[in-house]
C-alpha positions in Angstrom: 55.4 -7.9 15.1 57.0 -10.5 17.7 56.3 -10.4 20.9 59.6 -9.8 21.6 59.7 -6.5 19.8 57.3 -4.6 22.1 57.8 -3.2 25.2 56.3 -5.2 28.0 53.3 -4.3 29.6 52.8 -4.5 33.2 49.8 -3.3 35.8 51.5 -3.2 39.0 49.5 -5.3 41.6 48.7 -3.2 44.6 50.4 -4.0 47.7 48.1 -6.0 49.8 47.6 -4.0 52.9 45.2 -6.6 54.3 46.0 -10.4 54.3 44.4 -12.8 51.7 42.0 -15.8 52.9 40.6 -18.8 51.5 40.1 -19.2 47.5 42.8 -21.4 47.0 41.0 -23.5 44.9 38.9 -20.6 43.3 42.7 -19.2 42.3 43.3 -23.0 41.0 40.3 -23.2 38.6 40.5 -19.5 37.5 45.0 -20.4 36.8 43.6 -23.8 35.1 41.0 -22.0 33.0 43.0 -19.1 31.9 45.8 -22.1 30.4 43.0 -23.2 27.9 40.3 -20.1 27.4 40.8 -17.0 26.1 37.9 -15.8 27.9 37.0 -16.4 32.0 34.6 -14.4 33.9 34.7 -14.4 37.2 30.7 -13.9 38.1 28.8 -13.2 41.8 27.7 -10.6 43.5 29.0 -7.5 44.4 30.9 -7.7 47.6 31.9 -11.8 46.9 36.1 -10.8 46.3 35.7 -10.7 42.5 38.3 -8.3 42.2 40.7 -9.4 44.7 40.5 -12.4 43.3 41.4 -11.5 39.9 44.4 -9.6 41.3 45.7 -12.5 43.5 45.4 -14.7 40.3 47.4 -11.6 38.1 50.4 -12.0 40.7 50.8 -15.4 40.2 50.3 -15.9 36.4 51.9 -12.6 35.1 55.2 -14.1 34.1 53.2 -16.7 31.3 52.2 -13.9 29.1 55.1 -12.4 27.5 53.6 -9.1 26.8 52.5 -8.5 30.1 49.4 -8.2 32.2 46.4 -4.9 32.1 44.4 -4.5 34.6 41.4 -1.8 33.6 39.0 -0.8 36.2 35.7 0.1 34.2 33.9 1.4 37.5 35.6 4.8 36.7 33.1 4.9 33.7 29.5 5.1 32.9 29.2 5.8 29.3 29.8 2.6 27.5 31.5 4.4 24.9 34.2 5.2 26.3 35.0 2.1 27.8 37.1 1.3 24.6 38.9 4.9 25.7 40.0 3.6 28.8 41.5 0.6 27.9 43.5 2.8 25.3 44.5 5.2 27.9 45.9 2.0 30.2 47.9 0.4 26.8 49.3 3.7 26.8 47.9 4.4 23.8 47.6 7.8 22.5 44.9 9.2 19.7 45.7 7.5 16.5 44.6 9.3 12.9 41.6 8.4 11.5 41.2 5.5 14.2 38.5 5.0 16.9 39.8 3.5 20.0 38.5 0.4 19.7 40.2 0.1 16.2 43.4 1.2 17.8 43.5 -1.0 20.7 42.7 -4.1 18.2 45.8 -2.6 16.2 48.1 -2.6 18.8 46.7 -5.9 20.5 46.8 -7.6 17.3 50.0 -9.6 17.9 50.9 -9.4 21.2 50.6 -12.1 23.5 48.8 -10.4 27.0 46.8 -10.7 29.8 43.6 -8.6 29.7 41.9 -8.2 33.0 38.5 -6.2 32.6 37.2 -5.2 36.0 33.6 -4.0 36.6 32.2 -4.7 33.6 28.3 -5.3 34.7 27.1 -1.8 34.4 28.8 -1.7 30.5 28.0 -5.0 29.7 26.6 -4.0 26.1 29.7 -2.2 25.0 32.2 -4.7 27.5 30.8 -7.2 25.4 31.2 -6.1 21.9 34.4 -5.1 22.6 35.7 -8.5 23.9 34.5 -9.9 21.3 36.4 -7.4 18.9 39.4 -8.4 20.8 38.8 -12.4 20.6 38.3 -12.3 16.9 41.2 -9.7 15.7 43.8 -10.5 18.6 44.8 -14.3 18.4 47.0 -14.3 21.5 44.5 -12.1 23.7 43.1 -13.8 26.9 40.6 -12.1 28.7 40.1 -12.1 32.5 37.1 -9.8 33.5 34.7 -9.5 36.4 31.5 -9.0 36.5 27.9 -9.4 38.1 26.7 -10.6 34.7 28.2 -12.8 32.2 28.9 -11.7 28.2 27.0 -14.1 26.9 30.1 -15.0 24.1 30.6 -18.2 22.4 34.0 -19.4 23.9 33.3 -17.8 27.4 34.2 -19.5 30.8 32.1 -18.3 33.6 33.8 -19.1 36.9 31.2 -18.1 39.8 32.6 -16.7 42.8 30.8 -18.4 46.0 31.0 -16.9 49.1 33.2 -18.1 51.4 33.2 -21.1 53.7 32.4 -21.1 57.3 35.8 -21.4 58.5 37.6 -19.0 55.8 34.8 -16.6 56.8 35.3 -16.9 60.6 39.2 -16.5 60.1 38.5 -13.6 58.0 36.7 -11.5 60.6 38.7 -12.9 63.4 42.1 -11.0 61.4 40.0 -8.0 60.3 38.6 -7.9 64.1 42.0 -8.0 65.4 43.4 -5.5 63.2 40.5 -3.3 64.1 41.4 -4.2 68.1 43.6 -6.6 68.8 41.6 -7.6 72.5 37.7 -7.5 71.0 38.1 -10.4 68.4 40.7 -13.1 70.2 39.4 -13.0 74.1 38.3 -16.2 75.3 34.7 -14.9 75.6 34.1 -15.3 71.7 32.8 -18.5 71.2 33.3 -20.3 67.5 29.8 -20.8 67.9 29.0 -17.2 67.9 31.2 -16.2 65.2 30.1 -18.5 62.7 26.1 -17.8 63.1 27.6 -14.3 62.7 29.3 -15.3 59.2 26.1 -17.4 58.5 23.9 -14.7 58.3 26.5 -12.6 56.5 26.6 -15.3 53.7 30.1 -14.9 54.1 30.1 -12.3 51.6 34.1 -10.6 52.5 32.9 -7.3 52.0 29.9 -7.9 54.6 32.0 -9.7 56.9 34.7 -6.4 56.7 32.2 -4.5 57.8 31.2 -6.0 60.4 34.2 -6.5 62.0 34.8 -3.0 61.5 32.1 -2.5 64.3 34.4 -4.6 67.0 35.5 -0.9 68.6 32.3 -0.1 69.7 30.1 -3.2 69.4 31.4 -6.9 71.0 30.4 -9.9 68.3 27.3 -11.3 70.3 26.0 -7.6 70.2 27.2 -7.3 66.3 25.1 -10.8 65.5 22.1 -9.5 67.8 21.9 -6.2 65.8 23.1 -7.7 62.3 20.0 -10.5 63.0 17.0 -8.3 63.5 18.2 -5.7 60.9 18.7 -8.3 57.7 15.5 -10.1 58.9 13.9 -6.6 58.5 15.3 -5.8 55.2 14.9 -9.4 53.3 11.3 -9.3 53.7 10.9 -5.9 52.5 9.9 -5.6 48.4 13.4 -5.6 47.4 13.8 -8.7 44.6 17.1 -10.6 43.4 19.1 -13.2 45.0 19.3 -13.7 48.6 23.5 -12.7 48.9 22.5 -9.4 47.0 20.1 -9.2 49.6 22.3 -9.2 52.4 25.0 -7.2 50.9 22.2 -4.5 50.8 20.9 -5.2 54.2 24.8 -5.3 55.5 25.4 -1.8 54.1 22.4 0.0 55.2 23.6 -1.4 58.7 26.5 0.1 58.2 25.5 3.1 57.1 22.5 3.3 60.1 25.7 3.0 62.4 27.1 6.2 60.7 26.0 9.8 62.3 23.4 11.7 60.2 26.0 13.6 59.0 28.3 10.9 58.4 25.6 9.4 56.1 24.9 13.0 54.2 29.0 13.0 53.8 28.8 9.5 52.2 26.2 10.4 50.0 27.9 13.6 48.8 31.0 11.7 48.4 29.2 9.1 45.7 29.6 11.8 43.5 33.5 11.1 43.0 34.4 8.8 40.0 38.2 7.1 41.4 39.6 8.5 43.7 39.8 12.4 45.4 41.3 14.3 48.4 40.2 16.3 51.5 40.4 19.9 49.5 37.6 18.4 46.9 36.1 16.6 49.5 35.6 19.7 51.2 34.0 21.6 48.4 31.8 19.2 47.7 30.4 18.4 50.9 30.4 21.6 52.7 26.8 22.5 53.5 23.6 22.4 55.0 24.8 22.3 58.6 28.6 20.9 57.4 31.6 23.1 57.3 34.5 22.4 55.7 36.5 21.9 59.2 34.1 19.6 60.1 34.5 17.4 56.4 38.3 16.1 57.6 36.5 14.8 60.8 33.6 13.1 59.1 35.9 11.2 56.8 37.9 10.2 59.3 34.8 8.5 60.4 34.0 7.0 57.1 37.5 5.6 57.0 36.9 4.0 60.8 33.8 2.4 59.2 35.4 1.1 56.4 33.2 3.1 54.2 36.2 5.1 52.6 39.8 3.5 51.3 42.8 5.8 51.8 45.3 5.9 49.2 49.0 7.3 49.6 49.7 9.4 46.5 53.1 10.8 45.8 51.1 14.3 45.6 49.6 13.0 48.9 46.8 11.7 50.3 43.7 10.2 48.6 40.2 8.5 49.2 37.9 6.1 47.3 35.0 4.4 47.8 34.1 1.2 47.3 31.6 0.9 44.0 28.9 -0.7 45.6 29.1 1.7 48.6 29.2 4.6 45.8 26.1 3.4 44.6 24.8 3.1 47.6 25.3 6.4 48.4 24.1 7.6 44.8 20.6 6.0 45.6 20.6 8.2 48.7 21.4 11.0 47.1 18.7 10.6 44.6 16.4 9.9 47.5 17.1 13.3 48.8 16.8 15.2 46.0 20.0 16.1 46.1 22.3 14.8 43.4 22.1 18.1 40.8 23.4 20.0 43.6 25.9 18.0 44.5 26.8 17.5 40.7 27.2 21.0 40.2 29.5 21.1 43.5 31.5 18.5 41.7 31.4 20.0 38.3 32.4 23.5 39.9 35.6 21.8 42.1 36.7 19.9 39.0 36.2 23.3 36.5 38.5 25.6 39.1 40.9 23.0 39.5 41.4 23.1 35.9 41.5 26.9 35.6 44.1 27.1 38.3 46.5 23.8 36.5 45.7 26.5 33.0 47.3 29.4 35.7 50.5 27.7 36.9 51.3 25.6 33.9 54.2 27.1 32.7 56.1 27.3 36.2 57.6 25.0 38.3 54.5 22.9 39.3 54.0 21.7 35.8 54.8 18.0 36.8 52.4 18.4 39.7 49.8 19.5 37.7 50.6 16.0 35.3 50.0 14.1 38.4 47.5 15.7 40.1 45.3 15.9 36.3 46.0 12.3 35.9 45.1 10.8 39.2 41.4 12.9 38.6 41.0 12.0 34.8 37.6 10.5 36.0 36.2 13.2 38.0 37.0 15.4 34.9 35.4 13.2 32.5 32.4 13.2 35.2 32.3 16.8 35.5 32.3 16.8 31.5 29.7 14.4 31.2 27.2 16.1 33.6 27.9 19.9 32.1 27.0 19.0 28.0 23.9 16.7 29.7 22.4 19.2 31.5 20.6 22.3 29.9 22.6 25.9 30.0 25.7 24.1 31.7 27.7 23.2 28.4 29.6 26.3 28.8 31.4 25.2 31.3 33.0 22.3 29.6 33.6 24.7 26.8 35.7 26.2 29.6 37.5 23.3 31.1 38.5 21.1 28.3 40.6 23.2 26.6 42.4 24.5 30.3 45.3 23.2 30.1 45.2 21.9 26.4 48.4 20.9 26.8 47.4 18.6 29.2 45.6 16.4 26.6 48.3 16.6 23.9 50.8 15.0 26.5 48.6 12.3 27.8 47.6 12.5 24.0 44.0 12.4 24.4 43.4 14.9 21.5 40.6 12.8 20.4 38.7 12.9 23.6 39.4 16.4 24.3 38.3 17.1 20.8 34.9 14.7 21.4 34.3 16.9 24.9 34.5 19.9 22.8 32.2 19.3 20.1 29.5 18.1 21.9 30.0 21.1 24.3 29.8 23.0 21.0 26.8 21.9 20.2 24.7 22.0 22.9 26.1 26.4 23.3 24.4 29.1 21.6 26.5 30.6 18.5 27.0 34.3 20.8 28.8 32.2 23.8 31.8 34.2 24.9 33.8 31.0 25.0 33.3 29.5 21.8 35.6 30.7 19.5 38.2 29.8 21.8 36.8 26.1 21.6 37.3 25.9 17.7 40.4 26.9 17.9 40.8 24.5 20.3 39.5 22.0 18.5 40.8 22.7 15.4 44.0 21.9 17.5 43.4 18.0 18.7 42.0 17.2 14.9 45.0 18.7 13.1 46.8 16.0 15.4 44.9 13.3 14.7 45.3 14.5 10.9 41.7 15.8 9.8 42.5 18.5 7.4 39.4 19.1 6.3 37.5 19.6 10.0 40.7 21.6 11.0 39.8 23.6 7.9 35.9 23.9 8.7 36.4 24.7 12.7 38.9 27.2 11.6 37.0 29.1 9.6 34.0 29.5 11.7 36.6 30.6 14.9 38.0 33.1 12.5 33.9 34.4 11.7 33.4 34.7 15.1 36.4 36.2 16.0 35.8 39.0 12.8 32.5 39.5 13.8 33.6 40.5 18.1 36.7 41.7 17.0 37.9 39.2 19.2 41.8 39.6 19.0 43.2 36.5 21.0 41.1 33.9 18.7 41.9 35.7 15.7 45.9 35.1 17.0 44.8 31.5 18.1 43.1 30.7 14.8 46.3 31.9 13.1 48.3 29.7 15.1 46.3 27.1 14.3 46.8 27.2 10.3 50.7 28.1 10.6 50.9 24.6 12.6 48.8 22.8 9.9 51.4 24.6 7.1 54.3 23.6 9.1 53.0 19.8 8.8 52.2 20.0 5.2 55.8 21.3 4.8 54.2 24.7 2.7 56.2 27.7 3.1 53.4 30.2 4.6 54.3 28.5 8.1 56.7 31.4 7.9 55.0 34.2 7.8 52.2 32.8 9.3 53.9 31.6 12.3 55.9 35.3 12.7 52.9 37.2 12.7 51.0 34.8 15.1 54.1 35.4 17.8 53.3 39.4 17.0 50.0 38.7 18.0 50.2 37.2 20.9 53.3 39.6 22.4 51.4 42.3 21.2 48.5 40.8 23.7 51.0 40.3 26.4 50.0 36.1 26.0 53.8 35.0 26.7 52.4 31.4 26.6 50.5 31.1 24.0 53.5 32.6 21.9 55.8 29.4 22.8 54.5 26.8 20.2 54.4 29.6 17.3 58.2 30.3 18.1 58.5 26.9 17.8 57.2 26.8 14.4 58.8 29.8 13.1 62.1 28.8 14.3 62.0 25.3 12.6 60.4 27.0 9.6 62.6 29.5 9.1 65.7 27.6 9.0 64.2 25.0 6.0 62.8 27.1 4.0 65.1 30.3 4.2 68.1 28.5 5.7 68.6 31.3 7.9 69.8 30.1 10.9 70.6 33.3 12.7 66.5 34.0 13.3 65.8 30.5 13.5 68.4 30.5 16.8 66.8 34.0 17.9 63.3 32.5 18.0 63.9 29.3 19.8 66.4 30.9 22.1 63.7 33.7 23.0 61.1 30.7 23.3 63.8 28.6 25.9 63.9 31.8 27.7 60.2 32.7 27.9 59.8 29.0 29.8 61.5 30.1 32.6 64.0 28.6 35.0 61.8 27.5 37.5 61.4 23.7 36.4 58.7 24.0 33.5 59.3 21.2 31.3 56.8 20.7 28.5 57.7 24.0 26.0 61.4 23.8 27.6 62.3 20.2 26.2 60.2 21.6 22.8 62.6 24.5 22.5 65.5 22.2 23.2 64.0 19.7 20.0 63.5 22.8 18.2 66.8 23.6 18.7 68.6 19.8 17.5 66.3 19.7 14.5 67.8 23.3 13.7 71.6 22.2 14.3 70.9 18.6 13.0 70.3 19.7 9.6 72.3 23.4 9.5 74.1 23.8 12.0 76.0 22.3 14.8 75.7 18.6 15.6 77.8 18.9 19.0 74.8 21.3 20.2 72.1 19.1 18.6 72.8 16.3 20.5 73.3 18.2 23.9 69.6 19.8 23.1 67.5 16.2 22.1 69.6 14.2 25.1 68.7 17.2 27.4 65.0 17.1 25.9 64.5 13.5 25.9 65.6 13.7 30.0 62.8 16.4 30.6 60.2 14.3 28.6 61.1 11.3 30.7 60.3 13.1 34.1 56.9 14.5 33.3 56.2 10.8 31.4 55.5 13.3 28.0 55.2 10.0 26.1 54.5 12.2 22.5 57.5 14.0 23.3 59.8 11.1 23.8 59.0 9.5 20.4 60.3 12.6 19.0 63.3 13.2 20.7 64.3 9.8 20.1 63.9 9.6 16.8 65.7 13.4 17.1 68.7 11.2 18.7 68.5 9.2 15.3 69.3 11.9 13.3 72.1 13.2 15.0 73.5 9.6 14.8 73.2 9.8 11.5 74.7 13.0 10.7 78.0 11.8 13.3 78.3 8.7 10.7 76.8 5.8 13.4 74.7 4.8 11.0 74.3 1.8 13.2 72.8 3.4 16.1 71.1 5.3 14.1 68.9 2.5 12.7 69.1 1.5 16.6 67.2 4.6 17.5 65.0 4.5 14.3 64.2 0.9 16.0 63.3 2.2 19.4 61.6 5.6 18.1 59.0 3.0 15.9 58.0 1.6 19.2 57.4 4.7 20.7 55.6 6.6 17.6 53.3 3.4 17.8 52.5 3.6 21.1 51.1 7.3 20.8 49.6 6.7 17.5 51.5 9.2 15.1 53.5 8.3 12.1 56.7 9.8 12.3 56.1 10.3 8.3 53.6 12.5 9.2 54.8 14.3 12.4 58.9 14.8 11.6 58.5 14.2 7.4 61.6 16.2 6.4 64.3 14.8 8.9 63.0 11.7 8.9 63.3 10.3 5.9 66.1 12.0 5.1 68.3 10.2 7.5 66.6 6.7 7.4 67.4 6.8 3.9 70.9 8.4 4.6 72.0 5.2 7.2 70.2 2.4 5.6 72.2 3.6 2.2 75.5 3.8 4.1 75.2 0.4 6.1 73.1 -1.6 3.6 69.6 -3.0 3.3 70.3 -5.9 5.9 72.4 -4.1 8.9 70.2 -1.4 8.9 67.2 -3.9 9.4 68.6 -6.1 11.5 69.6 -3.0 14.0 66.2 -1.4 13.7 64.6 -5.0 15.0 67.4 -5.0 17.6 66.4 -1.5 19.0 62.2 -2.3 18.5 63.1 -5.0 20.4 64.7 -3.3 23.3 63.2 -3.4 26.6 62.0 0.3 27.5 64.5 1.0 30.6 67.4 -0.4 28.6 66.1 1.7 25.8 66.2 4.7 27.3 69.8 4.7 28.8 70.7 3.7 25.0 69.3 6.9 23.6 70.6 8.9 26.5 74.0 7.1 25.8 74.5 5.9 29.3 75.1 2.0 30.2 72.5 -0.5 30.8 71.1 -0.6 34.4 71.0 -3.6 36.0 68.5 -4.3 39.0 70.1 -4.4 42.4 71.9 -7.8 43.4 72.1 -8.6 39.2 75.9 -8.2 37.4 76.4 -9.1 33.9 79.0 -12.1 33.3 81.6 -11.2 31.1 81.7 -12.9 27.8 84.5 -14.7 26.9 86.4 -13.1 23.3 85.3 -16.3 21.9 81.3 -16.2 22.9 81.8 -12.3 22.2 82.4 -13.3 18.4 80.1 -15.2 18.3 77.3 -13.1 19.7 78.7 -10.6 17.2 77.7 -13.2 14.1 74.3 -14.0 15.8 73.3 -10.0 16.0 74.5 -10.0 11.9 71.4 -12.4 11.8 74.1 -15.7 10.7 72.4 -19.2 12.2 74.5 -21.9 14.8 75.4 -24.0 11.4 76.5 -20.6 9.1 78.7 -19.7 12.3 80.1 -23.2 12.3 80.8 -22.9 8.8 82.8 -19.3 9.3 84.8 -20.4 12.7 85.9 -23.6 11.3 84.3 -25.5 14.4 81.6 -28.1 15.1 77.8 -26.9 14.8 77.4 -28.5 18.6 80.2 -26.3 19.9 78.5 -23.2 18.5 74.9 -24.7 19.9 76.7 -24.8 23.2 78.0 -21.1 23.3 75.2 -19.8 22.4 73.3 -21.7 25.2 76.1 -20.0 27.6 75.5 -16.4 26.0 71.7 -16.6 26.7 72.6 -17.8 30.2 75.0 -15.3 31.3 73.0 -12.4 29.9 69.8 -13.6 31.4 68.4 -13.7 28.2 65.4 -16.2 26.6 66.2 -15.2 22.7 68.6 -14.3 20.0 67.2 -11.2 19.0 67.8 -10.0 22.7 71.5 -10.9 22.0 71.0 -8.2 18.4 69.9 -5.9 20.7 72.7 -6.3 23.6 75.5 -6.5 20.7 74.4 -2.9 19.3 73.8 -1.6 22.8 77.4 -2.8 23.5 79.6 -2.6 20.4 80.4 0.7 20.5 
C-alpha cells in the first residue's frame, strides 16, 4: 500500500500558551538528524525541555512525512506491556484477530512513510526498546523521534543530548515567565543582570527549574528567590542523594517548591500523584478529601498548586482539566510512599474511577452518551490505573470484574476488546469461583474474544458462565450467555441465530433489561430476513429496537438499528429506505467518532450503490470502507460476509476487472474529510479562503483518461495531440486542484463524475 492510499495521520501540536526560547540550534541538529536517521533520541534530564523540544521540531517538519506525524506520550503508562497498546490506540488502531498490538502496529506501519515521536520512554525502556526496534526492522519508511532520560542502546541510534540552557536564553526565560507571573517584579530597574544570571547559574538553567522559580516573583523579589534557592540546593547536593549534578538540582528545585507550598498544599500534591493524564476538580475532590481536607477546601488548594506551577490546567470541551508534570507526579509519589499513604489513596482513586464507570453503565443509553465517549476517553489512563491497582492487590479484583465490563460498549467503540478482554481475565483469575460478579465477566468476555474472532475461548468462557449461571439460577447471565452464542451464530452465518436471538430478547424483556435487549433485536432482525426472508418481523424487530433507543440523542444502538435496517432493505426490501437508514447511520457514527461503526456503514453505502446500478461508486465506497475496516482491525469478510461479497462481486462483474480496481484505489486513496462527504453524498469541502479552479472541457477529458489509469503518451495517442501538450495539461490539472499525484486526480474524477 502507497502512501497515498492511507489516510493521513496527524497529532495536533498543542497551542503554545507560553513563548518558546533558545534551542535554535538544538531544533537545527535534531531537523538535520531526522533527514538521515531513522532513529534520534533526544537524552537529559528531566526538566531540560525534552519534550517541548520534540514538539517545536514536530511543527516544523510535519509536512516531510507524507503519512503524517504521532506523537505518544508513554508517561500515562507503567506497565511496559502495554506500551505497544498505546501507540495502537494513537494509530487509531482497533483490536485486530489473532494479532498482538505490537504485530498490528508493525502491520499497519509497514508501508507508510511517518513520523514516530515516543515521549517518556525512560521508565519503559526495556519494552520502548524492543519495540523500536520491531518498528526499524519491519517498517522501512518509519523514523523514530523519542525522548528519554536513557538512551535504547540500538544499532542505528542518534542520541542528541539536550543541555541546559545558556545564560542568556536562561535569563530571558525567567525574565518572560517573571513578567507573565507580574508584569512589575521581573522588569524594574532594581534587577540587576547580575543577579538574575547567578540565579539561572545555580538553577543549571534547567527550564523547568527556572519556571519555577519565577513562579515565586508574587511573593518573593529575585535577590530573595537566589538567597533562598542558594542555601536550600547547597543543603540538598550534599545530602546522600547520587546521580548527576542537574538531576540534583531539579530535585533540590522541586522540594523548594514544594517547601513553599502550605502543608496542605503539599498533602494535596501528593494525593494528586495518584492521577495517570489528566483529571478534574470532582475526582480531585474524592481523592483528596481527608484528614483535615474537605472537599470545599480541594478547589482552593489547587488553585494554589496552579499559582505554583505545580499543576497544568487544560480546557476540555467537557470542561476543565488538571495534570501534573511527570517529574512532579513522581515527586509526589515518593511522598506519598513516605507517608504511608499511597494504598489509601489508591483505593480513593480506584473507588472514583469504579463509580464513574457505574454511573457512564447508568446513563448510556440517553442523551449523554457522547459525553460519556469524551469524558471515558480523556480518563482512559486513570481507568487503566484503577485496573492495574485492583487485580494487583489481594481481595480487590472484584472490582475490576465490576468496572471493565460497565459500559462494554464503551470498549467495542473505541475497539479495545482485547484490552477489555486482558482486564477481564486477569481479574478472573485472581476472584474466587463463588464471586457474585463473575459470570457476568465471562459473558463479558466471551464478548471482546468473539470480536477479535476466538471461537474456541468464546466457546470455553461460555460454557463455564452458563455452569455458573445453572448452578445460582442466575437468570440475567443465563440471558447474556445466550446472547453471546446467537451473536457468534449470526457471524458464522448458522441458522440457530434465529431462534437463539428471539428467545434471548424474551429473556431480557421478561427481566425488564430494555438495553441489554437492543443488540439481540439487532440480530434477530438481520437473521430473520436471510434466512426466512421474512421481512415483516425482521422490520418489527429493528423498528421496536429504534424505538427502545429513545429520542433523547443516544447514538450508539440508534445508528445500529438504522444499519440493521439498510442491510434488511438492501437485500429484500426497499433501497430508497436503505440508503436514508446507512447515510443517517453513518452521520450518527461520525459524531460520537464510533470508528467500528463507520467501516460498516460505509461499506453498507456500497451496497446500496450496488443495488441502484453505480457500480462505480460502489467500488468507490468498497475503496474507502477497506481503509476504514483496516484501521479497526476487522475483515469485512468476517464481520458483513453475506452482503459483502455479494455486491463486490456484483459491481466488479458489471464494470469489469480494471474499472472496478482502479475506483476502489481511487476511494482508498481518498483523504478522510473528502471521504466522508463522498459516502454521505455531499460535495467536497474546501478549507476557508481555498476554491477549486474550473477545468477546462479539454483538461476535464483528459483527467477523465488519467482516472481510467491511460499514461501522458496513451492519451496523446487517443487525442491525436503531442505527448508535451498532454505533459502540460496534466501539470495544470495537478495545479489547479492542489494536487501532488495522479491517483488524487482517480479519486477527484469519481468524486466528481457523477
Amino acid at each position: 500500500m502507497s502512501s497515498a492510499s492511507t489516510d493521513r495521520l496527524a497529532t495536533p501540536s498543542p497551542a503554545e500558551l507560553t513563548s518558546y526560547v533558545g534551542r535554535r540550534d538544538e531544533g537545527a541538529d535534531v531537523r538535520r538528524l531526522l533527514g538521515k536517521a531513522r532513529l534520534v533520541t533526544l537524552s537529559g534530564p528531566g526538566g531540560v525541555g525534552k519534550t517541548r523540544l520534540a514538539w517545536r521540531v514536530v511543527r516544523d517538519v510535519a509536512r516531510a512525512f507524507p503519512d503524517g506525524v504521532v506523537f505518544v506520550e508513554l508517561a500515562e503508562v507503567r506497565d511496559g506491556a502495554l506500551a505497544a497498546n498505546l501507540v495502537a490506540d494513537r494509530l487509531g488502531l482497533h483490536d485486530r484477530s489473532g494479532l498482538s498490538p505490537m504485530r498490528q502496529v508493525l502491520d499497519h506501519l509497514r508501508n507508510r512513510a511517518l513520523l514516530l515521536v515516543l515521549d517518556n520512554c525512560e521508565h519503559l525502556i526495556d519494552a520502548c526498546a524492543e519495540f523500536v526496534a520491531a518498528v526499524l526492522t519491519d517498517c522501512p519508511k518509519i523514523v523514530v523521534l523519542a525522548t528519554s532520560r536513557q538512551s535504547f542502546a540500538l544499532a542505528g541510534e542518534h542520541v542528541l543530548p539536550v543541555p541546559p540552557l545558556p545564560v542568556a536564553d536562561a535569563v530571558r526565560l525567567f525574565r518572560e515567565r517573571a513578567a507573565a507571573a507580574w508584569p512589575e517584579a521581573a522588569n524594574g530597574a532594581s534587577v540587576s543582570e547580575e543577579t538574575l544570571t547567578e540565579l539561572c547559574d545555580r538553577l543549571d538553567g534547567l527550564p523547568l527549574a527556572i519556571e519555577l522559580a519565577a513562579a515565586r516573583i508574587r511573593s518573593l523579589s529575585p535577590c530573595q528567590i537566589l538567597d533562598r534557592l542558594t542555601s536550600r540546593l547547597t543543603l540538598l547536593t550534599s545530602g546522600l542523594r547520587t546521580g548527576p549534578e542537574r538531576h540534583k538540582t531539579l530535585r533540590a528545585t522541586i522540594d523548594w517548591s514544594h517547601d513553599l507550598c502550605s502543608p496542605s498544599e503539599q498533602s494535596v500534591w501528593a494525593r494528586l500523584s495518584v492521577f495517570v493524564g489528566s483529571f478534574d476538580l470532582e475526582a480531585a475532590q474524592q481523592v483528596c478529601a481527608y484528614d483535615g481536607i474537605g472537599e470545599e477546601s480541594v478547589l482552593e488548594l489547587i488553585e494554589g498548586l496552579l499559582d505554583k506551577s505545580v499543576l497544568i490546567r487544560r480546557q476540555q470541551t467537557d470542561g476543565v482539566r488538571f495534570q501534573m508534570l511527570e517529574s512532579l507526579r513522581e515527586y509526589g509519589q515518593e511522598r506519598l510512599d513516605q507517608a504511608g499513604d499511597r494504598g489509601r489513596v489508591s483505593r480513593l482513586h480506584r473507588d472514583w474511577m469504579a463509580r464513574l464507570v457505574e454511573q457512564a453503565d447508568d446513563e448510556w443509553v440517553s442523551g449523554r452518551q457522547p459525553y460519556w465517549i469524551e469524558r471515558l476517553g480523556h480518563d482512559h489512563a486513570n481507568l487503566r490505573a484503577a485496573l492495574s491497582w485492583s487485580v494487583s492487590e489481594p481481595d480487590e479484583a472484584g472490582a475490576a470484574l465490576r468496572m471493565a465490563v460497565r459500559p462494554i460498549e464503551y470498549w467495542l467503540l473505541r475497539g479495545l476488546a482485547g484490552e477489555a478482554g486482558t482486564w477481564l481475565d486477569r481479574a478472573l483469575a485472581a476472584t474466587p469461583e463463588e464471586h457474585p460478579d463473575r459470570a457476568r465477566a465471562l459473558c463479558a468476555s466471551a464478548l471482546h474474544t468473539l470480536w477479535q474472532g476466538n471461537q474456541e475461548k468464546m466457546a470455553r468462557l461460555v460454557s463455564q458462565a452458563e455452569s455458573l449461571a445453572e448452578k445460582k439460577a442466575d437468570e440475567p447471565s443465563r440471558a447474556r450467555a445466550m446472547h453471546v452464542r446467537s451473536f457468534a451464530a449470526m457471524l458464522a452465518i448458522r441458522p440457530e441465530s434465529v431462534d437463539l436471538a428471539a428467545a434471548t430478547c424474551a429473556a431480557f424483556r421478561a427481566l425488564g433489561e430494555t438495553r441489554a435487549e437492543l443488540h439481540p433485536l439487532f440480530i434477530h432482525g438481520v437473521s430473520v430476513a436471510y434466512r426466512d426472508r421474512d421481512l415483516d418481523a425482521a422490520r418489527r424487530s429493528l423498528q421496536r429496537m429504534s424505538e427502545l433507543t429513545g429520542a433523547d440523542g443516544e447514538s450508539f444502538y440508534r445508528a445500529m438499528s438504522l444499519f440493521g435496517q439498510a442491510m434488511v432493505e438492501v437485500a429484500f426490501g426497499d433501497v430508497a429506505v436503505a440508503v436514508e437508514a446507512a447515510t443517517e447511520a453513518l452521520r450518527l457514527d461520525l459524531r460520537v467518532g464510533n470508528q467500528q461503526g463507520i467501516a460498516y456503514r460505509t461499506d453498507a453505502l456500497a451496497w446500496v450503490a450496488d443495488r441502484q446500478g453505480d457500480h462505480v461508486r460502489a467500488a468507490t465506497l468498497f475503496g474507502i470502507a477497506a481503509t476504514r475496516w483496516e484501521r479497526i482491525g476487522l475483515a469485512p469478510e468476517f464481520a458483513a460476509s453475506l452482503p459483502h461479497a455479494k455486491h463486490t462481486a456484483a459491481a466488479r462483474a458489471a464494470i469489469g476487472d480494471t474499472r472496478f480496481d482502479r475506483a476502489f484505489d481511487a476511494g482508498r486513496a481518498m483523504p478522510a474529510d473528502e471521504a466522508v462527504n463522498y459516502a454521505l453524498g455531499e460535495p467536497a469541502r474546501k478549507p476557508d479562503g481555498v476554491t477549486e479552479k474550473k477545468l477546462t472541457t479539454r483538461e476535464t477529458e483528459i483527467a477523465k483518461l488519467v482516472a481510467k489509469g491511460l499514461t501522458n503518451r496513451d492519451i496523446a495517442a487517443r487525442l491525436v495531440i503531442s505527448q508535451r501538450t498532454v505533459d502540460s495539461h496534466v501539470e495544470h490539472i495537478l495545479a489547479k486542484l492542489g494536487f501532488g499525484n495522479r491517483t488524487q486526480i482517480a479519486a477527484w474524477v469519481a468524486g466528481h463524475g457523477r
